[in-house]
N, C-alpha and C positions, 0 to 999 in steps of 0.2 A: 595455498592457492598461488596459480604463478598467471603471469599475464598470456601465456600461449594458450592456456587453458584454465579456464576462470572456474573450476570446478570444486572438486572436493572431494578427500579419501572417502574408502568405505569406511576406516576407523573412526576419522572424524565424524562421520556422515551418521555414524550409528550413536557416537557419544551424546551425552544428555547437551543443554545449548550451547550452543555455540554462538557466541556472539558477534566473531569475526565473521561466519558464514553469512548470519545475517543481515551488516551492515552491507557485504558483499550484495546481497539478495535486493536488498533496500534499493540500490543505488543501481543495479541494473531495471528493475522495475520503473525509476525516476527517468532512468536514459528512456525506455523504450515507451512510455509516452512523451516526452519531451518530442524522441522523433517522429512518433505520430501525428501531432499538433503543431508541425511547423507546415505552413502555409505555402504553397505550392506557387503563389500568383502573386506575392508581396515578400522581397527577399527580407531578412531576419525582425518576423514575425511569426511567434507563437501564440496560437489559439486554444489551449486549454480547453476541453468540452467537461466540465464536470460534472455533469449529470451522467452522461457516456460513460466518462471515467470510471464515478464512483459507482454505478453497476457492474459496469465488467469488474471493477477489484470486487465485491460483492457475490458475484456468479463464481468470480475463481475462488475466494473465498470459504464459499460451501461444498464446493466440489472437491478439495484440497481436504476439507474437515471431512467429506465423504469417506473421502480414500483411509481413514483413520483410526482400527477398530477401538480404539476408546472410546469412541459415541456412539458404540453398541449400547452402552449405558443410559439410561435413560437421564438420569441426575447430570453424568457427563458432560452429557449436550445441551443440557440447562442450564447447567452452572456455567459454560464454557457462552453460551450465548447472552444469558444474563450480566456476565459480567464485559462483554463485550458492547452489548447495547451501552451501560453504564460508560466506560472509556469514551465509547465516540459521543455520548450527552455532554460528557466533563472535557474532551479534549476540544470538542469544536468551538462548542462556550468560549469556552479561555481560549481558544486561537482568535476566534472573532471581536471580542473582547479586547484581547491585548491586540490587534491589529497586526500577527505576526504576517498575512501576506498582501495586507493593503500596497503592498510597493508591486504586488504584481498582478494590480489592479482589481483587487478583493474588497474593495471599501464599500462598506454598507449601502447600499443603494447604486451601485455604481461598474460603472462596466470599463475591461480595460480597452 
């Protein structure tokens, strides 16, 4: 990937993961709510909506798995969701828990 164009071969694009592509992925996703949720009427202040958020990641989410003929499979789309529900029960827990984003104003009862 080069910075003129933040993209990706076909060869790469076809090979099995890629983890470079997806840190790339990761991090543009991060930017463009970041610039969504900066605050138009109070200079550098970010508003975070996560409820917003975490549907539309959710809406893209399905629509993404749509596009995908693996989950023509019935088990496919079982297992691929089952084990999905699972990660977000175990990851949020232990984010909340360990207080990984109490600094950005995530603290239990508490608004930033």
């Amino acid at each position: 990937m080069n910075a003129e164009f933040p993209g990706t071969t076909y060869a790469r694009a076809t090979r099995e993961n890629d983890e470079e592509f997806k840190r790339a992925l990761i991090s543009e996703i991060i930017a463009a709510i970041a610039k969504v949720s900066i605050c138009s009427d109070e200079p550098k202040i970010m508003a975070i909506r996560t409820g917003e958020t975490v549907e539309a990641l959710l809406s893209r989410l399905i629509s993404f798995a749509a596009m995908s003929p693996h989950f023509d499979v019935p088990s496919h789309l079982r297992e691929f969701a089952e084990n999905a529900a699972k990660r977000i029960r175990r990851d949020v827990a232990r984010a909340r828990a360990e207080g990984t984003f109490d600094s950005l104003g995530a603290a239990k009862g508490g608004r930033a």
